[in-house]
Structures are given as structure tokens and as C-alpha cells.
SEZA-795737 format. One line per 8 residues: their letters; for each residue x, y, z of C-alpha. Coordinates in steps of 0.5 Angstrom, whole numbers, plus 500, padded with zeros to 3 digits. Example, Ala and Ser with C-alpha at 12.3 -4.5 7.8 and 13.67 -1.06 7.14 Angstrom:
AS = 525 491 516; 527 498 514
This chain:
XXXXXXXX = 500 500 500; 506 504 502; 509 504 495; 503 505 492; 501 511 496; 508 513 493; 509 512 486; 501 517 486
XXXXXXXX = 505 522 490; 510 522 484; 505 522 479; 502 528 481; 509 531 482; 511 530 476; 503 532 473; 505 538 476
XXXXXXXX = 512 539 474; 510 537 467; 504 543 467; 510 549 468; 515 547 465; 510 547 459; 507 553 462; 508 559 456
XXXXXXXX = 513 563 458; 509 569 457; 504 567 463; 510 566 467; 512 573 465; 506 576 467; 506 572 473; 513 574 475
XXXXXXXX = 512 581 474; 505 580 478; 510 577 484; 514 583 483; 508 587 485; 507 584 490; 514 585 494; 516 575 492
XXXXXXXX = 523 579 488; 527 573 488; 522 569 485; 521 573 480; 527 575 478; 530 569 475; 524 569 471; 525 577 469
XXXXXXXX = 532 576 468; 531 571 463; 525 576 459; 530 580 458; 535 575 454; 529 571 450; 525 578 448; 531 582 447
XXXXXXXX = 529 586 439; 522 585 441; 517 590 442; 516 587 449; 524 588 451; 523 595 454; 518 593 459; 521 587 461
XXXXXXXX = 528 592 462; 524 596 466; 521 590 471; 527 588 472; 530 594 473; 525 595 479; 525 588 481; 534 589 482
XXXXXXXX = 532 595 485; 528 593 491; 533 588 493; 538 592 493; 537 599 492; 544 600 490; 542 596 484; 540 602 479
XXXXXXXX = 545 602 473; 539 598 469; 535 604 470; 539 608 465; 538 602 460; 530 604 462; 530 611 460; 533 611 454
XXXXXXXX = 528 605 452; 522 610 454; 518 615 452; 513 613 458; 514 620 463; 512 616 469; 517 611 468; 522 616 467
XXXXXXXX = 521 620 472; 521 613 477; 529 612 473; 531 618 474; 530 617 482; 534 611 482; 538 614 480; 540 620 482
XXXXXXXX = 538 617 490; 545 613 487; 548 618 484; 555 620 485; 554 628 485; 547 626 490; 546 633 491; 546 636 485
XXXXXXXX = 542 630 481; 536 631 486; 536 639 486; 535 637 477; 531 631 479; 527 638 482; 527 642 478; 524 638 473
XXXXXXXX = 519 634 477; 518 640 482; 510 638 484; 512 631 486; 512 627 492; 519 624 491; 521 632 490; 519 633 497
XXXXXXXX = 524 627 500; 529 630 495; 528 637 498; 528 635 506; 534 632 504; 537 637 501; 535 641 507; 538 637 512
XXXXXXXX = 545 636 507; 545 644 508; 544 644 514; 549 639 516; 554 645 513; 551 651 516; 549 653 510; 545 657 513
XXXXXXXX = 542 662 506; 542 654 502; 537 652 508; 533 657 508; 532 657 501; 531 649 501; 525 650 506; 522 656 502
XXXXXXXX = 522 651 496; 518 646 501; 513 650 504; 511 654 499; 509 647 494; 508 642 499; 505 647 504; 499 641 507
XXXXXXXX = 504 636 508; 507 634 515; 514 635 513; 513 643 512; 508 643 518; 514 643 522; 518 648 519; 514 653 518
XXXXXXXX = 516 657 525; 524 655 523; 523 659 517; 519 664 519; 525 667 524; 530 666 518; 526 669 513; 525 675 519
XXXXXXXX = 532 675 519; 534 675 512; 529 681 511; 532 685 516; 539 683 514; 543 689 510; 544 684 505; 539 684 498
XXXXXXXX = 534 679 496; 530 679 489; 525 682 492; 529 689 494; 533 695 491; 538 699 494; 537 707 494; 542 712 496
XXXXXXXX = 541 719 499; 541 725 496; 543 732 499; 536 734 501; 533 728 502; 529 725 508; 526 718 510; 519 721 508
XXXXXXXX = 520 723 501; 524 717 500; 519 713 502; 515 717 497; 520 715 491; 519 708 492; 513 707 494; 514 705 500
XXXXXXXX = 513 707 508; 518 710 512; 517 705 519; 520 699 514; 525 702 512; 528 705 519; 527 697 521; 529 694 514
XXXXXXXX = 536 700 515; 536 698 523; 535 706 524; 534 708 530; 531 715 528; 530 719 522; 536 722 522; 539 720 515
XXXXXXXX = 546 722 511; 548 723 504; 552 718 501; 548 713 505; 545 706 501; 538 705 504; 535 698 503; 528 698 499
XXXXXXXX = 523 692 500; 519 692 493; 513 688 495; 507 687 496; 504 683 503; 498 678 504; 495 677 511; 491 671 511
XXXXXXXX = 488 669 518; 485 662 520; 480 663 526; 479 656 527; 486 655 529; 488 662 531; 494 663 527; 496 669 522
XXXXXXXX = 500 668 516; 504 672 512; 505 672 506; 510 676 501; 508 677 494; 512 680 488; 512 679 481; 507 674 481
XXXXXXXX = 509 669 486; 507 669 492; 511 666 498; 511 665 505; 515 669 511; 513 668 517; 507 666 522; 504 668 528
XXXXXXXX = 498 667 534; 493 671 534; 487 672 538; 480 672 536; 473 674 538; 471 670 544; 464 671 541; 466 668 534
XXXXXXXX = 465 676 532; 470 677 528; 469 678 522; 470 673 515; 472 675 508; 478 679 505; 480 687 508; 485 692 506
XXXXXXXX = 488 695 512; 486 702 512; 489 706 519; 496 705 521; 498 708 529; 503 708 534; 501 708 541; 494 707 539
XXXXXXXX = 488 711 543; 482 705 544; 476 708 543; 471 704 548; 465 702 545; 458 707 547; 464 710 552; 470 715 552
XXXXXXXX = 477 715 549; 482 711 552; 489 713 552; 495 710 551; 499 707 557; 492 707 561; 491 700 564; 484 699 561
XXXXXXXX = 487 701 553; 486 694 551; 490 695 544; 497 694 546; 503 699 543; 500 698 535; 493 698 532; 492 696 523
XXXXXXXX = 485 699 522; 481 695 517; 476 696 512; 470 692 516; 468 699 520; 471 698 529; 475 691 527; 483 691 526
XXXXXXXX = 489 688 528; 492 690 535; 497 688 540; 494 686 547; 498 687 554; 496 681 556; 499 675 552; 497 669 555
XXXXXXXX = 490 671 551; 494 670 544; 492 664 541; 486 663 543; 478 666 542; 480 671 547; 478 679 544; 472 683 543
XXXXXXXX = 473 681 536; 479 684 533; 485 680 531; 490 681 537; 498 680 537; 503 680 543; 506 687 542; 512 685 540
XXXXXXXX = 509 681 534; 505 686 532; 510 691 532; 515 687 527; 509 686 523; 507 694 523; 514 695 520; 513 690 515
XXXXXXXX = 505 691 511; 503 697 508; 496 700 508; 492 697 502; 494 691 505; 491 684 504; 487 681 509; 484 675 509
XXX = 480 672 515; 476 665 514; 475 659 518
């Protein structure tokens, strides 16, 4: 019985040997790249590899290049000298750009072959790992201008992904430090003193204000000299405010483009008062009288002047922009409707946005 129970075991095995080893090698080509697929490498490979042989001259030749690329590739990620054999064979932009990664995550200058791979797929998901890279490579070498510039490349295409969520506080203080810097930027120009001139009509000549270039100059007066090199900021602001997480957004805006800078806390109407839609600030003061609903004015400096040492009117008649001198009630719904700062906060931004400001406020 044994014997038999045997020589049945053999026949079946040999029935199902017989099966594959007859099995056209197309479908085992299929199933290979099936098993590919699905993360079984070693099992395909050997079947991948003999494709390319068997299909060489055919039109099936460049898939089957591209399947063991990526199979070779998965088993060791070093493996990517095939890709370059890939692209030459393709037309496909999806299989392009996906050898194009391998190779440049490989590539003997590795910085520059993610900063091309970039440039030419600037919206991808794998430019956004390049871009974090390239980054903390920077970053590594105090290459504080190229970090900078990294982090803004980040956050301005991949503004909802997590990776830029956690660099947006970083950013805004280089960004911060990079404006006040004397050094130019794209978005500046350099003005020199005239006999004769003064910061108002300065500011008059380029279209600017004379608080941003007092703190753009680090000046502390009004007091200029001939000869002088002013810096000039060209651009134009966005203030965009979130209501549901009481958060300000700036954004810098200059020959189309349109680039974060910083963020803030803000407190807004504890009442949910504080109004929705797009605004222009309209009023600009210093040292700010509250004039108190149905009462009297209010002077600067007295304990129950609520608008801290700034105040930005908006065009929304009674709401703006202010500072508070109670800090703890930033960040939260906390104001009688208006939209408040730590003093010191809404001083650097007093200094920054001029009137005609864009404001939006939303949910």
C-alpha cells in the first residue's frame, strides 16, 4: 500500500511539473511581474532575467528591462545601473521619472542629481523626499542661505504635507532674519541718499513707507545722511488668518509669486464675532487710543487700553489688527472680535505690511 501511496505522490508531481515546465513563458512572464508586484522578488527574478534575454529585439524588450529594473532595484536599492538602459528605451514620463529617481538617489554627485530631478518634477511626492534631503544635507554644513532657500522651496509646493507643518515656525524666523538683513534679496533694491532727501520722501519715491525702511535699515531715528545705501522692499503682503486655529499667516507677494514668510498666534472674537471675508487695512497708529464701545477714549498707556502699542484698521468699520498686553489670551478665542498679537509681534508686522494690505480672514 505504501508503495503505491507513493508511486501516486510521484505521479502527481510529475503531472504538475510537467504543467509548468509546458507553461508558455508569457504567462510565466505575467505571473513574474505579478509576483513583482507584490513584493515575491526572488521569485520573479530569474524568470524577469531570462525575459530580457528571450525578448531581446522584440517589442516586449523595454517592459521587460523596466520589470527587472524594479525588481533588482527592490532587492538592493544600490542596484540601479539598468535604469539608465529603461529611459533610453522609453517614452513613458511615468517610467522616466520613476528611473530618473533611481538614479539620482544613487548618483555619484547625489545633491545635484535631486536638485535636476526637482527642477524637472517640481510637484512630485519623491521631489518633496529630495527637497527634505537636500535640506538637512544643508543644513548639516551650516549652509544657512541654502537651507533657507530649501525650506521655502517646501513649503511653498507642499504647504499641506506634514514635512513642511514642522518647518513653518524655523522658516519664519530666517525668513524675519533674512528681510532685516542688509544683504539683497530678489525682491529688493538699494536706494542712495541724495542731498536733501528725507525718509518721507524716500518712502514717497519708492512707493514704500518709512517705518519698513527705518527696520529693513536698522535705523533707529529719521535721521539719514548723503551718500547713504538704503534697502528698499518691493513687495507687496498677504495677511491670510485661520479662525479655526487662530493662526496669521504671512505672505509675500512679487512679480506673480506668491511665498510664505512667517506665522503668528492670534486671538480672535471669543464670541465667534470676528468678521469673515477679504479686507484691506485702512488705518495705521502707533501708540493706539481704544476708543471703547458706547464710552470714552481711551489713551495709550492706560490699564484699560486693550490695543496694545500697534493698532491696523481694516476696512470692516470697528475690527483691525492689534496688540494686547495680555499675551496669555493669544491663541485663542479671547477678543471682543478683533484680531490680536503679542505686542511684539504686531510690531514687526506694523513695520512690514502697508496700507492696502490684503486681509483674509476665514474659517
Amino acid at each position: 500500500m505504501k508503495k503505491i501511496l507513493i508511486f501516486l505522490f510521484l505521479i502527481v508531481v510529475g503531472f504538475f511539473a510537467y504543467k509548468y515546465f509546458q507553461e508558455p513563458f508569457s504567462e510565466k512572464y505575467v505571473k513574474a511581474k505579478t509576483m513583482c508586484e507584490l513584493a515575491d522578488y526572488e521569485q520573479a527574478l530569474p524568470i524577469l532575467k531570462k525575459a530580457v534575454v528571450k525578448f531581446k529585439d522584440t517589442p516586449q524588450y523595454p517592459d521587460a528591462v523596466y520589470w527587472l529594473a524594479k525588481c533588482e532595484t527592490a532587492m538592493n536599492p544600490s542596484n540601479v545601473e539598468r535604469w539608465q538602459t529603461v529611459i533610453n528605451l522609453t517614452t513613458n514620463k511615468t517610467v522616466v521619472m520613476e528611473g530618473r529617481y533611481c538614479l539620482a538617489k544613487n548618483s555619484k554627485d547625489k545633491i545635484k542629481a535631486m536638485e535636476l530631478f526637482i527642477k524637472d518634477y517640481p510637484l512630485s511626492p519623491k521631489s518633496r523626499e529630495f527637497i527634505v534631503e537636500i535640506a538637512n544635507d544643508a543644513k548639516a554644513k551650516n549652509d544657512i542661505p541654502k537651507y533657507r532657500a530649501t525650506l521655502q522651496q517646501l513649503v511653498d509646493n507642499y504647504g499641506d504635507s506634514p514635512e513642511a507643518a514642522g518647518v513653518l515656525d524655523e522658516l519664519g524666523e530666517l525668513n524675519i532674519a533674512q528681510m532685516f538683513a542688509f544683504k539683497p534679496q530678489e525682491h529688493t533694491t538699494y536706494h542712495t541718499v541724495e542731498k536733501g532727501e528725507y525718509l518721507s520722501t524716500i518712502a514717497r519715491k519708492e512707493k514704500t513707507f518709512v517705518d519698513s525702511i527705518k527696520r529693513i535699515n536698522n535705523l533707529s531715528t529719521d535721521r539719514i545722511r548723503q551718500g547713504v545705501k538704503l534697502k528698499i522692499d518691493k513687495s507687496k503682503y498677504l495677511l491670510d488668518i485661520d479662525i479655526s486655529d487662530n493662526i496669521m499667516k504671512l505672505y509675500r507677494i512679487f512679480q506673480n509669486s506668491t511665498n510664505y514668510v512667517k506665522r503668528y498666534s492670534v486671538g480672535t472674537g471669543k464670541n465667534d464675532n470676528t468678521p469673515r471675508g477679504l479686507f484691506k487695512i485702512n488705518l495705521k497708529q502707533k501708540e493706539p487710543i481704544w476708543y471703547k464701545p458706547g464710552g470714552k477714549a481711551i489713551p495709550f498707556g492706560s490699564k484699560d487700553n486693550l490695543l496694545g502699542t500697534r493698532w491696523m484698521g481694516i476696512d470692516c468699520p470697528g475690527f483691525g489688527i492689534h496688540g494686547t498686553w495680555e499675551p496669555k489670551s493669544v491663541g485663542m478665542a479671547s477678543s471682543a472680535g478683533c484680531v490680536r498679537l503679542i505686542n511684539e509681534d504686531v510690531e514687526e508686522l506694523y513695520d512690514i505690511v502697508p496700507l492696502g494690505t490684503t486681509v483674509k480672514i476665514h474659517d
